[in-house]
Structure formats: structure tokens, C-alpha cells
C-alpha positions as CSV (number, residue, x, y, z in Angstrom):
1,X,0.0,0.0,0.0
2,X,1.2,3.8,-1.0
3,X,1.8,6.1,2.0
4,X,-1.5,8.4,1.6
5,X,-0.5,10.8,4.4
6,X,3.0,12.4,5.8
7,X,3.3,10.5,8.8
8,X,2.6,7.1,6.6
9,X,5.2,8.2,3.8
10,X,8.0,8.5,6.7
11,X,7.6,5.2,8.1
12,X,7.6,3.2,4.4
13,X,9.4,5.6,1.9
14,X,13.1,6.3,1.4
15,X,13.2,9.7,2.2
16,X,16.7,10.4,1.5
17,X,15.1,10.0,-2.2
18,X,12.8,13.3,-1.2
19,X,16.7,15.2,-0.8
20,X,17.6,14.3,-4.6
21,X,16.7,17.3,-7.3
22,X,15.5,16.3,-10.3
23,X,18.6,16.4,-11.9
24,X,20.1,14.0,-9.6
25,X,17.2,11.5,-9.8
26,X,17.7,11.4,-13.7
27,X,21.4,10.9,-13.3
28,X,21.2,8.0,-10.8
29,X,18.5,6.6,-13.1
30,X,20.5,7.0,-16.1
31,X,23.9,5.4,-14.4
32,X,21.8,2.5,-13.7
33,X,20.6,2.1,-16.8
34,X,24.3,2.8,-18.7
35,X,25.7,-0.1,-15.8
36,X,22.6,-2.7,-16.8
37,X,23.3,-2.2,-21.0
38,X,19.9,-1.1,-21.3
39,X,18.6,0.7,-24.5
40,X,18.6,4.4,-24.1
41,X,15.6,6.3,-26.3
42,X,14.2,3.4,-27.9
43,X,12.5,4.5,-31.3
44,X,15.4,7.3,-31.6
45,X,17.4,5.8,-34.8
46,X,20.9,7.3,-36.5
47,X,21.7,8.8,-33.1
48,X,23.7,6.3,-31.5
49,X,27.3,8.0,-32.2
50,X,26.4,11.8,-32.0
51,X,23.1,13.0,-30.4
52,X,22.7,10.3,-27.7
53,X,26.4,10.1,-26.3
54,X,26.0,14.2,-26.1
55,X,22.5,13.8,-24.2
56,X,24.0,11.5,-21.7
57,X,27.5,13.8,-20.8
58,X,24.6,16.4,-20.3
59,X,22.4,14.4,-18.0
60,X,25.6,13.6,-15.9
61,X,27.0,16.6,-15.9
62,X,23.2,17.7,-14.1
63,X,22.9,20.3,-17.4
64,X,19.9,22.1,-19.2
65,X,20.5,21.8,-22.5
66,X,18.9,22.8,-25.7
67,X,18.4,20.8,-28.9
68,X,19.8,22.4,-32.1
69,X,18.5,21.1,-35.7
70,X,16.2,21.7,-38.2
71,X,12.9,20.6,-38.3
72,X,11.8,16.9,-38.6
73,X,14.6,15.9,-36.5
74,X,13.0,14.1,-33.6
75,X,14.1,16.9,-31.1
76,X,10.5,16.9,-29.4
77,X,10.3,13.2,-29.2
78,X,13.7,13.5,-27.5
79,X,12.5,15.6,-24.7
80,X,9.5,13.6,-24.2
81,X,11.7,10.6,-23.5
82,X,13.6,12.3,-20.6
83,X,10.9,10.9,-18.5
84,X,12.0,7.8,-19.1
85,X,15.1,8.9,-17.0
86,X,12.9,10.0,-13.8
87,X,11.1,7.3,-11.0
88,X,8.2,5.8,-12.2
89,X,6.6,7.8,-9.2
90,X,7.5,10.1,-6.7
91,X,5.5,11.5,-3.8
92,X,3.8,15.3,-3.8
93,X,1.3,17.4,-1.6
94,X,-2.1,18.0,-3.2
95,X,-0.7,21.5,-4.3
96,X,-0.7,23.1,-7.9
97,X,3.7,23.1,-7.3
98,X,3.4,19.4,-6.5
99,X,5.5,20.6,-3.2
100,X,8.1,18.2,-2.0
101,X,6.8,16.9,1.9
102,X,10.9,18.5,2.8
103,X,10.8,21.1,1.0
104,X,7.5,23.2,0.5
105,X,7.6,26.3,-1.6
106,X,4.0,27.6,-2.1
107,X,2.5,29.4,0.6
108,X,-0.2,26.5,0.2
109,X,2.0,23.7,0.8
110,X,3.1,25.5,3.7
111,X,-0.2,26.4,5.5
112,X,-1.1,22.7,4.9
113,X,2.0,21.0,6.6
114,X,1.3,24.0,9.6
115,X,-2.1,22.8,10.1
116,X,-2.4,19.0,9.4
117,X,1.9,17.9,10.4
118,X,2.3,14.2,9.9
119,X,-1.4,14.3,8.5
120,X,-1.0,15.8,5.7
121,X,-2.8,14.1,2.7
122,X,0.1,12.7,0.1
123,X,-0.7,12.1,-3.8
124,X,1.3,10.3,-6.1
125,X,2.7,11.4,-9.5
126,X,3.6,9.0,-12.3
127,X,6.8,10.3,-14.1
128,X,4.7,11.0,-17.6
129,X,2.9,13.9,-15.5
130,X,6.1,15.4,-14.4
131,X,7.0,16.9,-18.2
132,X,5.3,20.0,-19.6
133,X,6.1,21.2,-22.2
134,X,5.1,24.7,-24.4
135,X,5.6,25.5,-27.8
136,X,7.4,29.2,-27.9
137,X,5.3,31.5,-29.6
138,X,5.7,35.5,-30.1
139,X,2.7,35.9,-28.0
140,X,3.3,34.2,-25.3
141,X,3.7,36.2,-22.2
142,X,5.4,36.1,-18.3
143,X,1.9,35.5,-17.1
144,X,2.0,32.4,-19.3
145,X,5.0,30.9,-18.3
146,X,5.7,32.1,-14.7
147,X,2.2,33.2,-13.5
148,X,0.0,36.5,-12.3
149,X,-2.4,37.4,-9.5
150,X,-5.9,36.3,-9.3
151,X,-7.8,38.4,-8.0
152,X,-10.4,35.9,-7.8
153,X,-8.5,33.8,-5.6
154,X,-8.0,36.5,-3.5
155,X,-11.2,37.4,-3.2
156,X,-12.4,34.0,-2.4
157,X,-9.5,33.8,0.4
158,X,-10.6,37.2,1.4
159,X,-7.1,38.2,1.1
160,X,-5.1,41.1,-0.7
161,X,-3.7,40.6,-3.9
162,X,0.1,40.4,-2.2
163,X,-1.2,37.3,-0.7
164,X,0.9,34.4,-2.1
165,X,-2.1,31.7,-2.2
166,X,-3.6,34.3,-4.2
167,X,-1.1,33.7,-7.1
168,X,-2.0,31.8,-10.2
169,X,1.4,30.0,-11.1
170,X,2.4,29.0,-14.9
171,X,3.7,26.4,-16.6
172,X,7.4,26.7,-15.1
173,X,6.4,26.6,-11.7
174,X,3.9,23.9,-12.3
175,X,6.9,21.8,-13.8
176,X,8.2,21.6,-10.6
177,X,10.2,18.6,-9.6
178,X,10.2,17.8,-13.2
179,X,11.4,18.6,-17.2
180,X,10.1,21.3,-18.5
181,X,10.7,21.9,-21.8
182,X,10.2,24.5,-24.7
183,X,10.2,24.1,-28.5
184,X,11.6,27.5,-30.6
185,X,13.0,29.1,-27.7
186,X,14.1,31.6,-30.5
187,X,10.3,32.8,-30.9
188,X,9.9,33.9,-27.2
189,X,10.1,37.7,-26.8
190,X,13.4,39.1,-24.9
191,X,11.4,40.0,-21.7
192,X,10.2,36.3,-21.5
193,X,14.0,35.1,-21.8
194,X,14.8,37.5,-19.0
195,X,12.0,36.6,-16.9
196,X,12.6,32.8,-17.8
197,X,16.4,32.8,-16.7
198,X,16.2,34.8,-14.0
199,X,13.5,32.4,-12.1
200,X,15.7,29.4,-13.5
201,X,19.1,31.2,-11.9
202,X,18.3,33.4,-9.1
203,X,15.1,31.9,-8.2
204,X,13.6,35.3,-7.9
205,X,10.3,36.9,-9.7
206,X,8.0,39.8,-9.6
207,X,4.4,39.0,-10.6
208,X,2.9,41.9,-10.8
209,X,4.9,44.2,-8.7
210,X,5.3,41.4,-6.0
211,X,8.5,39.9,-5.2
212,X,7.9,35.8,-5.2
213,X,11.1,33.8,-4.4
214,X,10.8,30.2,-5.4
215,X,13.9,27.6,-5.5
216,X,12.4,25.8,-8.3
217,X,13.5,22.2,-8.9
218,X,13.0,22.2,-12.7
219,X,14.9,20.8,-15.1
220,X,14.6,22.8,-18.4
221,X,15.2,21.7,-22.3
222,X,14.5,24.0,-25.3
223,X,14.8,23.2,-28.7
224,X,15.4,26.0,-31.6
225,X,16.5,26.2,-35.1
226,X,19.9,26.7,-35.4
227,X,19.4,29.9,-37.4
228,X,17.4,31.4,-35.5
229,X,19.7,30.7,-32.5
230,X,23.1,31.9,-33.7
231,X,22.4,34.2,-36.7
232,X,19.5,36.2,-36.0
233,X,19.9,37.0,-32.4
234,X,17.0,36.2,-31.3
235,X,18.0,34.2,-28.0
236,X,19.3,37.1,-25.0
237,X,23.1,36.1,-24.4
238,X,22.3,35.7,-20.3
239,X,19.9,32.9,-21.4
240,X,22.3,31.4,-23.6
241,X,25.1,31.3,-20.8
242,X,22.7,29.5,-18.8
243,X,22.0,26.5,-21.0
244,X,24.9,24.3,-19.5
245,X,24.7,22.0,-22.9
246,X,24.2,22.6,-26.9
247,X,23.5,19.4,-29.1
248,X,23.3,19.6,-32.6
249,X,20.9,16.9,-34.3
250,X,21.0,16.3,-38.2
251,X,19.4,13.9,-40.6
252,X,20.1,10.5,-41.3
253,X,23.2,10.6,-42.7
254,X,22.7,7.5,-44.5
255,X,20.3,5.9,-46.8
256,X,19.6,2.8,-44.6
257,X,19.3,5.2,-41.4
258,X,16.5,7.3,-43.4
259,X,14.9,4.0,-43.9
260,X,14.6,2.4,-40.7
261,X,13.2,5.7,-38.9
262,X,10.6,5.7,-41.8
263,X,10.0,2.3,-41.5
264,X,9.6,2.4,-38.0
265,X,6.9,5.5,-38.4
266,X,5.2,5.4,-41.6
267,X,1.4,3.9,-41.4
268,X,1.5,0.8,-43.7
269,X,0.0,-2.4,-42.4
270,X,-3.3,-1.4,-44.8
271,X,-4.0,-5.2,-45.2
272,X,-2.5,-8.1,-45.6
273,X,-0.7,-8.8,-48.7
274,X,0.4,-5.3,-49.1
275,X,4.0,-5.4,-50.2
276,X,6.5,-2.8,-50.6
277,X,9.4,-3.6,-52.7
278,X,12.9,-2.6,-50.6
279,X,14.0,-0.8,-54.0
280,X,10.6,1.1,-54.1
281,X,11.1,2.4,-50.5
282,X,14.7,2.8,-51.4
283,X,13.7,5.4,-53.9
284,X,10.9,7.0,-51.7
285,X,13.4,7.2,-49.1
286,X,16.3,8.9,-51.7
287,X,13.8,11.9,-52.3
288,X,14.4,13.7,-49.3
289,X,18.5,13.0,-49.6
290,X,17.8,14.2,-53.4
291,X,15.7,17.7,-51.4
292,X,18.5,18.5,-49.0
293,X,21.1,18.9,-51.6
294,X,18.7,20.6,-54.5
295,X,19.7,24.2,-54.7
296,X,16.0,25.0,-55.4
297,X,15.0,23.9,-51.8
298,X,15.7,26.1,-48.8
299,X,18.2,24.5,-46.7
300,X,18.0,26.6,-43.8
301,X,14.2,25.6,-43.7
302,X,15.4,21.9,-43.8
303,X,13.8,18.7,-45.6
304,X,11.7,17.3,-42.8
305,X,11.9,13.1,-42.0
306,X,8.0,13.2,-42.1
307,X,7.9,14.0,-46.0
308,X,9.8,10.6,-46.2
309,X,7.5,9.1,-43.9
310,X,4.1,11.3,-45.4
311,X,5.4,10.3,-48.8
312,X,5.5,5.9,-48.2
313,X,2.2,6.1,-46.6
314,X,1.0,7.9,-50.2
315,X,3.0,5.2,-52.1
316,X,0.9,2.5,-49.9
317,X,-2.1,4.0,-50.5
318,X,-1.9,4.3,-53.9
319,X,-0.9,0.9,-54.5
320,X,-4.1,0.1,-52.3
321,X,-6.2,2.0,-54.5
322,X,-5.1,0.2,-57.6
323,X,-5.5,-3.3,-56.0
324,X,-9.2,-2.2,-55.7
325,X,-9.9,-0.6,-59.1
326,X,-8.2,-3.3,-61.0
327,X,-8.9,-6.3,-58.4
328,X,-5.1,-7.1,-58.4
329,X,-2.5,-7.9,-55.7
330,X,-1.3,-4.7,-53.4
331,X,2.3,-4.1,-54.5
332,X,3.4,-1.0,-54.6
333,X,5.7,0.6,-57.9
334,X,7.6,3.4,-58.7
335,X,4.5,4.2,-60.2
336,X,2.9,5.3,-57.6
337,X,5.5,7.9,-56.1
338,X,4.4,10.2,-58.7
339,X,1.1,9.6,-57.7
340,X,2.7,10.9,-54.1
341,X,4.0,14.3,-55.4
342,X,1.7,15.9,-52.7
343,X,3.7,14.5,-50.2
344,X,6.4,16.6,-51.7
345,X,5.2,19.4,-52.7
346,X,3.6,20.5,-49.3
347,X,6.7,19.9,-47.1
348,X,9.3,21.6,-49.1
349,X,10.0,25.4,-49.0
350,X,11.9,26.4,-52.5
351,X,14.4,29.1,-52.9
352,X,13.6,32.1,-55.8
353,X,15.0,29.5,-58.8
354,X,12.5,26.4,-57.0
355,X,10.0,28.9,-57.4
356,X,10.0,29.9,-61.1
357,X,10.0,26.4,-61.9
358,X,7.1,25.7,-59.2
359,X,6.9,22.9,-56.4
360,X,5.4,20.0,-59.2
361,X,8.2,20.5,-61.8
362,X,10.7,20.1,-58.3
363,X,9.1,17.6,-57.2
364,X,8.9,15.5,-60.6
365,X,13.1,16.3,-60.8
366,X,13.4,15.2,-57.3
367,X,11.9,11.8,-58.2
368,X,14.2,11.2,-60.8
369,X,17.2,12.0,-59.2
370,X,15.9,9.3,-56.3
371,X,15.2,6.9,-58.5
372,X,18.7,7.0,-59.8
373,X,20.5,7.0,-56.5
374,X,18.4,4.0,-55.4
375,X,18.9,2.6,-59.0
376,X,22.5,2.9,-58.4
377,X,22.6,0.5,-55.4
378,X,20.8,-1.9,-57.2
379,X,22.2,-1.8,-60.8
380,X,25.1,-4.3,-60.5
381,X,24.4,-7.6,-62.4
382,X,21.9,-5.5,-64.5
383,X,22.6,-5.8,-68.4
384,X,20.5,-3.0,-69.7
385,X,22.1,-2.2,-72.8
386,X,19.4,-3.7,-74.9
387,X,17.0,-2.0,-73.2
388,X,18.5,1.3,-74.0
389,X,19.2,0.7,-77.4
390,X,15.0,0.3,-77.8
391,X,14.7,3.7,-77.0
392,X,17.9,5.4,-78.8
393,X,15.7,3.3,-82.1
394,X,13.1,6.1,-81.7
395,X,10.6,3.7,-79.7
396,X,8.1,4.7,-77.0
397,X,7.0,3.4,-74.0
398,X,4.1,4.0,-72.3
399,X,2.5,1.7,-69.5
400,X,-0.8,1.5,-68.3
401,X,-2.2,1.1,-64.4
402,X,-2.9,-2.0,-64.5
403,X,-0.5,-4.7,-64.2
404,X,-1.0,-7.2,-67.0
405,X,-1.6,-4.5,-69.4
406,X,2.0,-2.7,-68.5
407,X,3.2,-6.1,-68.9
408,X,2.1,-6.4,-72.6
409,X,3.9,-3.4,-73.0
410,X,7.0,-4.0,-71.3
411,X,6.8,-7.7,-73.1
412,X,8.2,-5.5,-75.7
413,X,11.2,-3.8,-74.8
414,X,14.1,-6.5,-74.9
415,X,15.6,-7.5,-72.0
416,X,13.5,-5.5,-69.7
417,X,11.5,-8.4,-67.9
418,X,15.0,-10.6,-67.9
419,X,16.4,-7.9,-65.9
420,X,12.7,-7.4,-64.1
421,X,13.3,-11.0,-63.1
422,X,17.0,-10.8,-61.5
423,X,15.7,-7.7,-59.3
424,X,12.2,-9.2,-57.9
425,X,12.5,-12.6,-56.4
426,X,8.3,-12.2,-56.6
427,X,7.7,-13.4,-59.8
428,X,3.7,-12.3,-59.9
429,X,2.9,-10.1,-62.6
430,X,2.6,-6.9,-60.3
431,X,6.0,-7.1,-58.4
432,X,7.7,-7.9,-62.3
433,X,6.0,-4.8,-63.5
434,X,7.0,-2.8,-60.5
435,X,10.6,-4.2,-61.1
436,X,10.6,-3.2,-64.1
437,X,9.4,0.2,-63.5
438,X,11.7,0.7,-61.6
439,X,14.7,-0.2,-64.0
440,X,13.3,2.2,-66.5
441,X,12.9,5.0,-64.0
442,X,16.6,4.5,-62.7
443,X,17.7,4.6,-66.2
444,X,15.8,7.7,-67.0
445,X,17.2,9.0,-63.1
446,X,20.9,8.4,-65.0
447,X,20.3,9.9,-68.4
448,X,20.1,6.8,-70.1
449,X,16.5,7.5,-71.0
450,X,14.2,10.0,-70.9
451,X,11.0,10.2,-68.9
452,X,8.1,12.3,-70.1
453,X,4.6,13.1,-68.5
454,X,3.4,9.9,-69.7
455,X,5.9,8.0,-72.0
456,X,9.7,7.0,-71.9
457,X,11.6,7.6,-74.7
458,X,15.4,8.5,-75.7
459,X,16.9,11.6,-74.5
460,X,17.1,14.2,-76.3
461,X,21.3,14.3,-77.0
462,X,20.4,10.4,-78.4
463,X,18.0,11.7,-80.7
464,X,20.4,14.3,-81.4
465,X,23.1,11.8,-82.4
466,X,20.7,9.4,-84.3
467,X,19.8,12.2,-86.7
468,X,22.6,14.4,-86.8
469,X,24.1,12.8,-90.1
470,X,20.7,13.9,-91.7
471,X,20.7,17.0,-91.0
């Protein structure tokens, strides 16, 4: 049974545990867990050699620390997993602070232990309560974050407004004995930075002209774009000596690492049966590699990991819709990335060139370029040369939705199912045509074809040769 009063919690609970901070309860938790081998941030992938060794120096070293990276980066699901650092449960008095029994800080707590001693009532708090977290915003005010008077309150205590019951608190002091942390730090206004990292250093605040002293126990973690952080000046410089630790995140750096975190998130168990070739999620993953080195795109906006993810489910889906139409099996093809372009075009922010050209036409060269970096992996043991030579003849290609029509077609190009077959172990018409789809859009990502709106052909310096001796 759980200690529901004072007196009960002395005689059954550790209280030498009530003497730790926050920041010491995480770091005894996290030694443990570093001495037992167990996994740290489950569900946090391509972090294992930079962002997570950095998080754990600043958990030892009892730090706030602020996450630097673009957006799409997992920096929120980060600070949501610092609970997983903190006791399942710890013990509080009913109070809005979640006052420590030891150590009281509201005037509430206070008047309770006076009156009621080793009767005090005791809740307890599960470790997922103990984070809050608030989104910066230009708007938001000290009030928000810190607190105000209520005159309500004070009116219902029958007090004065300098009465300290009669304060509403805010989110940081409601945080108390646990993380608090804030996403875009860089959007708060400069008086909320003072007001924030003067409560967090000196423990001292006026709300509303009266003087409140409170030794929060808060541990606090912002995240912010690392433009707005060092280029634009937007974070006070007192704040930023205060943040003990700054850790840079990044993208996957590799193909495989873009895969498993999109994998791992992307909604794609439609039905059974649905099956997505590893070269067709290959290329969907290669799309936003292909973004965040286009000129065209903005790279201090960033390439999020949720157009990766965003853009699979549309692959699925579309697959899933042409299994219906056409009553065939649900495989997924290159096909049906184009079909995707939404996914693209709405999470991508283009540079003054990206713009002329327009977020479609981007997208479409973004594809291409995917399907030949993916194309590349895959290519060895390929012998396409027949295939382009059908197209430098002056032939067309042009494939239907449905599988055993683009079959027929592709029954026509030599070489191009022989090839189909030493890609796709499957050897059901739809995973052949999607094989072969995807050969004929990694040639066309390499030059070696071209790839119109509807049609693949020769490219246009082929043609050029073909007919130059005409001419």
C-alpha cells in the first residue's frame, strides 16, 4: 500500500530519495541504466554516435541543454523521452507546485504541513505527469509561463492581492520537480527570456509588482532552429550562458538510417498482402537525400523526416487504390510515387529558382534524381544495354495502371522483364511490372532514357546523335 499521508510516507518511503533534485534523480537513473546495458531512447534511430552520447554527458554533468536542428529531426520526441530517466513515481502534496513533503515552496503547501503535520494528505505522481512542455510562440507572455495574481483567488481567500495563495502559477512553476521543456526558444520575446532565466538562476520573480522567491527544482530543455539561435539574435546572451549544454541533431546521414526511422513510423499495415518492394522504399526514401542537396530547396528551412514518412504512406495508398480498381495484388511501384507528389510538394520550401520552376516541376526532378540513387545501389548484375538501345531506335514506351496491361507493353522492350526477373524474387505479374518500372525510371534518373509526363523515350542528345548525319 502507497503512504497516503506524511506520517505514513516517513515510516515506508526512502526519504533520503525526497533530498535528490531532479537532476540527480535522472542521473542516478540514467547510471543505472548505462551499468545494466539497457537501451537508451528506444525509437530514436541514427543517433547512436552523436546525439545520444551528447545527451547522456549532459544528463551527468546535471545540465539544461537545448536541442539544435532543423525541423523533422526528432528533437521533441527526444525531450519527451527524458521521463524515461525519472522514478516511475514520486511522492507530492495536493498542491498546484506538486511541493516536495521536505521542501515546500508555495504558501499552500506551507499552511497545509502547519495545520495538518504528519497528517498531511500525500498524492502520487507518475513520471509521464512530471513533463510539460510549451511551444514558444511571439505571444506568449510572463503570465504564461511564470504566473499572475488572481484576484479571484483573493477574493475568495478574502485576502489582498500580495497574498501568495492568491497567485495563479504557470507552466514553469507547475513543472516543478520535473522537465520542463520549450520548443523555438528563438520565438519567445526578450522580456520572457529575462523573466525565464532569472526564475531558473536566481530563483527570484516579480508577478505583478510582488516579489515571489521560489527555489524551483525544474529541469529545463529547449529546442530551436539553429538559425534562429546563432544568426539572428534572437536568444538574450544571459539565457544562452545558462543553457549548460548545446547538441546539434542532423538527418540521417545514410540511406539505410532514413529507412529504418521511416519504417519504424510510416502507417503501412493497410491489409494483408500489401507489399512494398525494398528498392521502391529505397527510392521513396532517396527523395528527401535528393531535397537536401537541391539548390531549389531552402536548406535553412530543412527537408523534414516526415515527407519521407508522409510520402510511403501515399506510395501505400496508392498501390491500395489500384488493387481495388483493377482487383489485383497490393504491390506498390515506382509508379505510384508520382502519384505521391503531394507529399512533396507541401513539405518543401523552394528558394527564388525552385520557385519559377514551381513545387510540381521540383518535385517530378526530385523523383528522378531518387530513382537513380536508389537505382545505383541496385544496378550491379543489370545488363541494360538492350534495353536502352529500344529507345535510342526512336521507340516509345508508355505503361498502363494495371498490371497485366503494363506487362504487354513492357513484353516489348528487350531485355526489360530478364532484368525485371533478377531484381524481384516475386515473380507475380505486379511485383515484375513494379521491377521493371523501376529499372526504366533509374535509367531515366541516369540519363540513359528520358521520362516524359506519360511516355519514356530517348533523350534528347540520343536523338540528337541518331539524326545528326541527316541534318
Amino acid at each position: 500500500m502507497k503512504a497516503t499521508t506524511l506520517g505514513e510516507l516517513k515510516r515506508s518511503y526512502p526519504m533520503a530519495k525526497l533530498g535528490r533534485s531532479v537532476k540527480d534523480e535522472a542521473r542516478e537513473n540514467l547510471i543505472a541504466k548505462l551499468r545494466s546495458g539497457e537501451r537508451l531512447f528506444p525509437g530514436i534511430q541514427g543517433y547512436d554516435d552523436s546525439v545520444i552520447p551528447a545527451l547522456i554527458n549532459a544528463v551527468l554533468a546535471r545540465h539544461n541543454f537545448i536541442l539544435l536542428g532543423l525541423r523533422g529531426q526528432a528533437k521533441s520526441r527526444i525531450l519527451r523521452q527524458m521521463t524515461e530517466l525519472l522514478d516511475e513515481e514520486i511522492p507530492a502534496l495536493p498542491t498546484d507546485l506538486r511541493d516536495n513533503p521536505l521542501r515546500p515552496l508555495s504558501a499552500e503547501a506551507k499552511r497545509l504541513l502547519a495545520e495538518a503535520g504528519d497528517d498531511a494528505p500525500i498524492v502520487w505522481v507518475p513520471r509521464d505527469e512530471r513533463y510539460v512542455e510549451k511551444l514558444a510562440t511571439p505571444d506568449t507572455t510572463v503570465a504564461d509561463l511564470l504566473g499572475d495574481i488572481d484576484p479571484i483567488k483573493a477574493a475568495k481567500r478574502g485576502t489582498g492581492l500580495s497574498d501568495l495563495e492568491a497567485v495563479h502559477y504557470g507552466l514553469l512553476p507547475r513543472a516543478n520537480r520535473g522537465i520542463f521543456g520549450i520548443n523555438e526558444v528563438a520565438d519567445l520575446a526578450p522580456k520572457v527570456q529575462v523573466a525565464l532565466f532569472n526564475i531558473l538562476q536566481e530563483g527570484d520573480v516579480q508577478i505583478r509588482g510582488y516579489p515571489v522567491r521560489l527555489q524551483l527544482d525544474v529541469w529545463i530543455a529547449f529546442t530551436a532552429n539553429p538559425q534562429d539561435y546563432t544568426a539572428r539574435g534572437k536568444i538574450v546572451t544571459p539565457l544562452k550562458d545558462r543553457i549548460g549544454s548545446e547538441i546539434r541533431t542532423h538527418y540521417p546521414r545514410t540511406l539505410d538510417e532514413g529507412l529504418a526511422i521511416t519504417q519504424q513510423e510510416a502507417w503501412t499495415a493497410r491489409e494483408e498482402g500489401l507489399y512494398i518492394p525494398a528498392y521502391v522504399a529505397e527510392a521513396s526514401e532517396a527523395v528527401a537525400f535528393m531535397a537536401r542537396e537541391d539548390k531549389r530547396v531552402d536548406k535553412t528551412s530543412g527537408v523534414s523526416q516526415r515527407l519521407s514518412i508522409s510520402l510511403l504512406e501515399l506510395v501505400a495508398s496508392n498501390a491500395e487504390r489500384r488493387a481495388l480498381q483493377y482487383g489485383e495484388r497490393t504491390v506498390a511501384r515506382p509508379m505510384d510515387l508520382y502519384f505521391a507528389l503531394p507529399a512533396i510538394t507541401g513539405k518543401i520550401e523552394l528558394e527564388y529558382e525552385g520557385e519559377l520552376q514551381g513545387a510540381e516541376r521540383v518535385a517530378r526532378d526530385l523523383l528522378l534524381k531518387a530513382f537513380g540513387m536508389a537505382y545505383g545501389e541496385r544496378s550491379k548484375g543489370l545488363k541494360t544495354d538492350e534495353i536502352v538501345d529500344y529507345f535510342t531506335q526512336g521507340n516509345l514506351l508508355t505503361l498502363p495502371e494495371d498490371a497485366r496491361g503494363a506487362l504487354r507493353e513492357m513484353e516489348q522492350v528487350p531485355g526489360l522483364l530478364d532484368a525485371a526477373r533478377r531484381l524481384e524474387s516475386h515473380n507475380t505479374p505486379e511485383a515484375l511490372v513494379a521491377a521493371g518500372e523501376f529499372i526504366l525510371e533509374g535509367l531515366a534518373g541516369r540519363r540513359k532514357i528520358a521520362r516524359g509526363e506519360e511516355s519514356y523515350s530517348a533523350p534528347v542528345e540520343r536523338e540528337r546523335e541518331r539524326w545528326g548525319s541527316g541534318n
